[in-house]
C-alpha positions in Angstrom: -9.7 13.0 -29.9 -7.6 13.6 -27.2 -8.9 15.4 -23.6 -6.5 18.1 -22.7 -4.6 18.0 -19.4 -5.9 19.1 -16.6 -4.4 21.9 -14.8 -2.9 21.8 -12.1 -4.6 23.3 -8.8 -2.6 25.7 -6.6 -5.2 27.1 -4.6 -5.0 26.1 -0.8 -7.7 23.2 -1.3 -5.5 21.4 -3.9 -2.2 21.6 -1.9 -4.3 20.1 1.1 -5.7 17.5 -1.3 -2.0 16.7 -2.3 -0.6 16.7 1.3 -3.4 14.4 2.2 -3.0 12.2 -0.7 0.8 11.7 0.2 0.2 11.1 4.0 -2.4 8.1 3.0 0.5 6.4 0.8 2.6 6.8 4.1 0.2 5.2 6.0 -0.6 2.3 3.5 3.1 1.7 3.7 3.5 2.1 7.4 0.7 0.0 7.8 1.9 -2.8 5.6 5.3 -3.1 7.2 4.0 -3.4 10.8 1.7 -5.8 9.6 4.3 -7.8 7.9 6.6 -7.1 10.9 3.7 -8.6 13.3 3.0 -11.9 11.3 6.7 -13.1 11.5 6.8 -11.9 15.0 3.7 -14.1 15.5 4.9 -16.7 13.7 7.9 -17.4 15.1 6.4 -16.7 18.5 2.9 -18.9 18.6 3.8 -21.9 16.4 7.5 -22.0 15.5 6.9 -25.6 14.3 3.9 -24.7 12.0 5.5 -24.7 8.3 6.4 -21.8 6.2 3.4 -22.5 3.7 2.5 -20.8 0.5 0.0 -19.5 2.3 2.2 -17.2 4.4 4.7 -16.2 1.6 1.5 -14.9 -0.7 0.6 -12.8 2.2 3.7 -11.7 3.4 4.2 -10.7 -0.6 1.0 -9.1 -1.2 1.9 -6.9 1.8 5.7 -6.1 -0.1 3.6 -5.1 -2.9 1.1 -2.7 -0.9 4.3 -1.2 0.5 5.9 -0.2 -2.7 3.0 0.4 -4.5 2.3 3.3 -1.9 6.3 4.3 -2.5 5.8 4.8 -5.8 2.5 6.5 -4.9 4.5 9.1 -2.8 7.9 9.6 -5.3 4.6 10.3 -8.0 3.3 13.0 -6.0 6.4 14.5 -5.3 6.9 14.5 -9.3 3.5 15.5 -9.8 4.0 18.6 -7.6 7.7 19.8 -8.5 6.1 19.5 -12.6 3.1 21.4 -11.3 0.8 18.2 -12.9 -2.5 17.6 -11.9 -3.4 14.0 -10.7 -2.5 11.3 -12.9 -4.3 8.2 -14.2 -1.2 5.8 -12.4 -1.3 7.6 -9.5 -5.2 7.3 -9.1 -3.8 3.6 -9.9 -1.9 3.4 -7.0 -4.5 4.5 -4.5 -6.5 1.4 -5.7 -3.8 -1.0 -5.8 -1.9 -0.1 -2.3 -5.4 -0.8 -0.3 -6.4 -3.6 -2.1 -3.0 -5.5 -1.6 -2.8 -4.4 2.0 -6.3 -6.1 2.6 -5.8 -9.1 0.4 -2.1 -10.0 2.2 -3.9 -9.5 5.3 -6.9 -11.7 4.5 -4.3 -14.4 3.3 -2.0 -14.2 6.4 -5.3 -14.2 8.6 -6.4 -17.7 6.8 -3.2 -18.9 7.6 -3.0 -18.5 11.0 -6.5 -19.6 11.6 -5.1 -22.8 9.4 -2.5 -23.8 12.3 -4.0 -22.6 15.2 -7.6 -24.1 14.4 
């Protein structure tokens, strides 16, 4: 049996809730690009002879991932709002997976940096 759809909420609570929901994707994705941005800087900065390892591309990818994960997290809002749908199942998706990423690519680009400068 399938649960009906729930509706969607126009009271001033639920537009906040939406606003708020779209300005955390933009912040995953800011975040992820300035943290990508700063690991190349640092790279080719601190140890220009350390190797581009596997290491440093999983990061760097992860991080690519968080960032359009949290895209697709804001284009689904926007759709979500302009089709007056409540919050859907991918989207609450996407507020998992943006995060995690972010904090996976970081833990991996912070284990390789400790790898070359330890």
């Amino acid at each position: 049996m399938n649960k009906p759809a729930a509706s969607f909420d126009e009271s001033s609570a639920g537009l906040l809730a939406t606003e708020l929901t779209f300005n955390y994707f933009s912040t995953i994705m800011t975040a992820s690009f300035t943290i990508i941005g700063g690991a190349i800087i640092l790279k080719g900065a601190l140890i220009p002879s350390a190797p581009v390892t596997d290491l440093f591309l999983i990061g760097i990818g992860l991080l690519a991932v968080a960032a359009v994960s949290a895209l697709e997290g804001q284009f689904r809002t926007i759709i979500n709002l302009e089709r007056r749908q409540a919050r859907s199942l991918y989207r609450r998706v996407l507020l998992t997976v943006g995060p995690g990423t972010m904090g996976l690519g970081t833990g991996v680009l912070f284990a390789y940096f400790l790898n070359n400068f330890g």
